[in-house]
N, C-alpha and C positions, 0 to 999 in steps of 0.2 A: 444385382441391380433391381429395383425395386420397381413395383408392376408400372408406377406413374414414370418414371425414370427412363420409363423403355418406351411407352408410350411416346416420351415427349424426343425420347431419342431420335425415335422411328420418325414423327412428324418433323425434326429438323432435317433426317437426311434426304425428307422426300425430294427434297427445296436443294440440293444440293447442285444438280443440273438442273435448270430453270428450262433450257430450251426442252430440252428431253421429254422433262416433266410436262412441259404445252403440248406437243405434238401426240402424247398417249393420254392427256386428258381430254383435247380435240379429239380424239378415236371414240371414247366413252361418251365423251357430250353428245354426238349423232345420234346415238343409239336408244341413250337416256331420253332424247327430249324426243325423240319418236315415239317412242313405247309408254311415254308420258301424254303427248297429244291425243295418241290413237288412242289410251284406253281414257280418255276426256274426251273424245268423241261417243264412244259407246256410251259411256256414263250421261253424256248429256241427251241422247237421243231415246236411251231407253227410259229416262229419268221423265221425259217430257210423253212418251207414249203412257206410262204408269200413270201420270198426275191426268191424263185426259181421259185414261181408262177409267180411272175412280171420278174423273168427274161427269163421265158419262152417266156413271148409276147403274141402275139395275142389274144388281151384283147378285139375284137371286131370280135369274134367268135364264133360258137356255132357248136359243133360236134353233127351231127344230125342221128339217126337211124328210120325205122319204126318201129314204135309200133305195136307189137306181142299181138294178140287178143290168143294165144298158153298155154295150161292147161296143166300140168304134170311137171315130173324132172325139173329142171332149171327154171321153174316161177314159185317157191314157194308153188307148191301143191301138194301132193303125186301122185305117178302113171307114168307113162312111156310117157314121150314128143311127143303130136301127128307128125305126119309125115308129112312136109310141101316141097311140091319139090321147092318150091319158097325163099326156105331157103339155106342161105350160111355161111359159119363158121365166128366167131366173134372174137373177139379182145381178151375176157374174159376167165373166165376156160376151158382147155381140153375138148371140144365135145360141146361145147358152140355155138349156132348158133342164126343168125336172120333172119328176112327177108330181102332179096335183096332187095337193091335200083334198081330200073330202068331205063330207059333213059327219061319215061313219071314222074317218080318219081322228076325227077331232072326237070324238067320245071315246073311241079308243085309246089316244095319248091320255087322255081325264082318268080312264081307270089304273093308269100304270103306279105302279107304287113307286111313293116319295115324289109325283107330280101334285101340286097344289090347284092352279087354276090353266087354263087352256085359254090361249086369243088366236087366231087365225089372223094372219099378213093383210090388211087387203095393198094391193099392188095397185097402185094409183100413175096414171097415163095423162099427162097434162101436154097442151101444147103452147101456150104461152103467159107471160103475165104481163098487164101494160100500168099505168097509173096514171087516169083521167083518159085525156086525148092521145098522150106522146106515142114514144115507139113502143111497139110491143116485143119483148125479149124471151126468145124459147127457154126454157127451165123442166127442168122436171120435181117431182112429188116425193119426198121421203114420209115416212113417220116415224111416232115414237111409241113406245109402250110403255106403261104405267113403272114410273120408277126411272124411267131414264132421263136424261139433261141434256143440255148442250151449255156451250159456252157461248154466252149472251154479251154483245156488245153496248145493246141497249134495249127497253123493253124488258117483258117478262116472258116464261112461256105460254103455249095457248094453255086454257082452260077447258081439258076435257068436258066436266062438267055443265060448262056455260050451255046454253044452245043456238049463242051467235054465233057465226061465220067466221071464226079465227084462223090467223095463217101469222107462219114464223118465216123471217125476209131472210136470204143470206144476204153479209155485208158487202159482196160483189155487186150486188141489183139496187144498192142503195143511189148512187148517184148516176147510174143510168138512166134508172126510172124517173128522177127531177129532184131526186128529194134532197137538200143540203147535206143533212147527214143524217148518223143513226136515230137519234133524238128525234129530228120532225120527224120520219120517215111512220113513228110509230104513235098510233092512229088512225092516220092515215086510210082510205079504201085502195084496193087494187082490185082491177078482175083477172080471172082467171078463165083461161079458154081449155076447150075441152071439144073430141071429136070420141061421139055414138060410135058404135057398131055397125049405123046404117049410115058412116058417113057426114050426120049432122053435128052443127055447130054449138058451144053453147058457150054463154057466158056466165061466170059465177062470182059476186060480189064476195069481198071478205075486207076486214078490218084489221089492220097490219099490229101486233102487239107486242112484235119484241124485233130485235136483229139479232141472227143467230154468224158468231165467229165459225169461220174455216176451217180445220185440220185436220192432221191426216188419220184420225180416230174418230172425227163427228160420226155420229150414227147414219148421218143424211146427208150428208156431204152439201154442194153449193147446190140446195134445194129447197124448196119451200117444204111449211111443216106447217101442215094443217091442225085444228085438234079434231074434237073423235065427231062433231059437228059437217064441218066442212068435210072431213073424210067422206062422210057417208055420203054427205051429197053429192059429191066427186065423182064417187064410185056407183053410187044409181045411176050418175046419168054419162057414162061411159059405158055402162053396161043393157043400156036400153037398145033393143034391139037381139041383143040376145036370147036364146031360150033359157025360161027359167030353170031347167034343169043343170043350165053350163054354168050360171052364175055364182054359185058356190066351189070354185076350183080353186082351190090358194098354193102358190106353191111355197109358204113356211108359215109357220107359226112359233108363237113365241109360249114358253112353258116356264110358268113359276113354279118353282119350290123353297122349301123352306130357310127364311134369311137366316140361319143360324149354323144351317147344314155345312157340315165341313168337308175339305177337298175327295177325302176319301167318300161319302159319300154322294158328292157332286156324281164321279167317275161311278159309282155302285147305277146313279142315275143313268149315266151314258151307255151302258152297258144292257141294262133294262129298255132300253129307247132303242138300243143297238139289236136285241133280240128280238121286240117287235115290228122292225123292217124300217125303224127310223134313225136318223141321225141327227143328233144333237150337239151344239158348240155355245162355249158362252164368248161375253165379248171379247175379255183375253185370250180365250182360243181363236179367234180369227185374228186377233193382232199377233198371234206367235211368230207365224212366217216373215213380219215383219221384222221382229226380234230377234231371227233365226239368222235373216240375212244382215241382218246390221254385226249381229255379233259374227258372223262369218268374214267380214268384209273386214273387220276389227282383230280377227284373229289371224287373216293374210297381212295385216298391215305390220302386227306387232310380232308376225314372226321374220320382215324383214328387219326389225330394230332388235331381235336377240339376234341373228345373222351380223348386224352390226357390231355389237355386244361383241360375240366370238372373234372376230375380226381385232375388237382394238386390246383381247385379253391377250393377242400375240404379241401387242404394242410393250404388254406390261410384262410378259415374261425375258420381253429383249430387253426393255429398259432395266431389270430388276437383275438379270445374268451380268449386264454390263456393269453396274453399280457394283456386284458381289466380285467380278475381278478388278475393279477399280480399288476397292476396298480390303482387297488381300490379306495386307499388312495390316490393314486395323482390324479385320476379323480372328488373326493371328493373335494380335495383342489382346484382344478382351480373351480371348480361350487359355490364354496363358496365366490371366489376370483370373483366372477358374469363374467365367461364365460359361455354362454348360451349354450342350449344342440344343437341346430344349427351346431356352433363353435367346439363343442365338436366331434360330427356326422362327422363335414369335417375334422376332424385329422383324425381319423383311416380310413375312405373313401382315405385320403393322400396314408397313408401309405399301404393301401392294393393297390393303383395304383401303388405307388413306387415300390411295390417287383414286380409287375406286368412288368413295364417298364425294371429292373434289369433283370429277366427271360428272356425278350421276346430278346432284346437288346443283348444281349449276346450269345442266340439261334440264333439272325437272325446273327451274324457276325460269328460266327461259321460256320455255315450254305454256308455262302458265301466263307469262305476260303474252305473249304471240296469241296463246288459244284464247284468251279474254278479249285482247284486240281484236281477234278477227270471231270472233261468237258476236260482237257487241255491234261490231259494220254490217255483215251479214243480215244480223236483226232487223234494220232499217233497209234495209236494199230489199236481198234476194229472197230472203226468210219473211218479209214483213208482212206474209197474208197468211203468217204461223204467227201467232202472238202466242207468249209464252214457251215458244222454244227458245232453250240456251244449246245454241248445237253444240258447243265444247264445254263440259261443265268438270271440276276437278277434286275427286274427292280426296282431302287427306290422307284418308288408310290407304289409298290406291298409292298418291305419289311414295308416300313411307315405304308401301312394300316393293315401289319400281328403285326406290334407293339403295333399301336392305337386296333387293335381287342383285341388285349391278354389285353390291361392295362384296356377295359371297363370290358371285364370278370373277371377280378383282382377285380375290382371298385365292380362291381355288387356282388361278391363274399363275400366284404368285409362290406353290406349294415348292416348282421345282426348283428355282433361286434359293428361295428359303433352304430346301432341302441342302442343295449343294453349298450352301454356304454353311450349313450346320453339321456338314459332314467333314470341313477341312479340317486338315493335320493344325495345330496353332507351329510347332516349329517349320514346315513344308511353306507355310503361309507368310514365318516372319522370313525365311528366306527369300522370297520371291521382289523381284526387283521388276 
């Protein structure tokens, strides 16, 4: 029998119980269109962190802190956070603090090889923004460093360079503040409030230039985004009252190096910054954790859909054992008719990939119509202060190779039918009634 001959063999006998055939391709179809969803879930979550990474920018920077030699709460050991007066509050959880960069801090990262230029954080403390008369809405104060972006709804970003009072709106504070939408909003003045050291008050005009989108990679989160103008102002007059000795405490700064530099040298860099009592991350390093647990939560998902999988390849050992004593007499006749047991082995090996491919196939297109419908509602409801996420997104190679897995599991499933039917007597067989 000739390879297509066996081929088309195997496909007619799959069909031969219809009911059978449904109930172990229902077993596969669960498994398939799980292990198809979940990894279109990871695909599109990671896919949408990647595109706002790189559209973040500043792909030749590294956000640098000291490294805290600090035992207790907050560094991971039981016990109450020794008391460092050298410490100033961090970026992270509520009561979260590091050590202060200093002005010596900051000439020393300058000399480190393979750092290019040195900016210190300044941490900006805002208490509200209002627009004209109306209400005033508390916010806080992000910024940006040279090279980095955000995703603009409308507007441009501020203009470091300018020496007017620019400020970037999130798209949250657009219609609370009065303004119809993105579009008016930018122009626009707003003040910004601000409380000294000593308690005092202050108001600070700025000219609104862009509206900056939401996500969960902005650099600034739902924050205003001063340029290097307004910064400064911000930051003198929150810092009045202080002695001029404390006013240079930063706790990060951002470190350029070379845009050309490659990963191994990135890490050559982190190690160097590691040795001089700093620690350094770029912005994909702080999204890893996010990536870690996405693919974590992806990896518990899709090992319930092989659990699946295993479950319906018992479906296909019984279905395939039954068909080969069903079939008795006719595996008798072809062996007599000298198809060899080889020949024999690669029919029902056929046909267990066949139902295998029928499941998976079927799961994954299902799969794919559900995760589009429900990525495409989600967008508009739940998701709709993410623009530009496709939470369930599906890449070709992926579903092919969730196809190709399910039909070897099929295949492999189906070794010991095959076997036993490749082992029968052809006269023991046309005996058999």
């Amino acid at each position: 029998m000739r390879t297509m001959d066996l081929i088309g063999t195997a496909v007619s006998n799959t069909f031969r119980s219809k009911t059978r055939l449904l109930l172990t391709i229902l077993a596969i179809f669960v498994g398939a269109f799980t292990l198809t969803l979940t990894n279109g879930l990871g695909t599109g979550i990671n896919a949408y962190i990647d595109d706002t990474v790189n559209g973040v920018g500043a792909a030749d920077t590294l956000t640098v802190t000291k490294t805290s030699d600090a035992t207790g709460f907050g560094s991971g050991e039981s016990g109450p956070l020794e008391y460092n007066p050298d410490a100033v509050a961090s970026a992270g959880p509520p009561g979260s603090t590091v050590t202060a960069l200093l002005p010596a801090d900051l000439e020393s990262l300058a000399g480190i090889e393979g750092v290019v230029d040195v900016q210190a954080t300044k941490s900006l403390s805002v208490d509200f923004v209002q627009a004209g008369a109306g209400t005033r809405f508390a916010v806080g104060a992000g910024s940006l460093v040279e090279g980095q972006t955000v995703q603009l709804q409308a507007g441009s970003d501020p203009d470091d360079a300018s020496g007017e009072l620019q400020v970037l709106l999130p798209t949250s504070y657009v219609e609370p503040l009065g303004f119809a939408d993105a579009d008016a909003a930018v122009g626009q003045t707003v003040t910004i409030g601000s409380t000294d050291a000593l308690r005092g008050t202050h108001e600070t005009q700025a000219v609104v230039v862009g509206v900056a989108e939401e996500s969960i990679a902005s650099p600034t989160g739902a924050a205003l985004v001063p340029n290097d103008a307004l910064t400064d102002q911000l930051y003198a007059t929150q810092n009045i009252g202080i002695p001029a000795d404390q006013v240079e405490r930063y706790a990060q700064a951002t470190v350029w190096f070379s845009l050309d530099a490659s990963s191994g040298d990135i890490d050559l860099l982190k190690q160097r910054l590691s040795d001089a009592g700093y620690t350094g991350s770029t912005v994909a390093d702080q999204l890893g954790t996010i990536k870690t647990v996405i693919d974590g939560i992806v990896l518990v998902l899709n090992a319930f859909a092989v659990i699946a999988l295993l479950a319906a390849s018992f479906g296909i050992v019984n279905t395939l054992l039954m068909s080969v004593q069903e079939r008795t007499r006719e595996i008798g006749l072809m062996k007599a008719m000298g198809m060899g047991s080889g020949r024999v082995f690669t029919l029902f090996s056929i046909e267990a990939a066949f139902i295998g491919l029928l499941g998976s196939a079927i799961g994954a297109v299902v799969a794919v119509v559900a995760g589009t419908v429900i990525s495409a509602s989600l967008a508009t409801t739940l998701l709709a202060d993410l623009p530009g996420l496709t939470l369930i997104a599906f890449d070709p190679v992926s579903i092919g190779v969730v196809i190709l897995v399910v039909m070897v599991i099929a295949f492999l499933a189906g070794t010991l039918p095959a076997a036993r039917a490749a082992r029968a007597d052809p006269v023991e067989s046309l005996r058999y009634e």
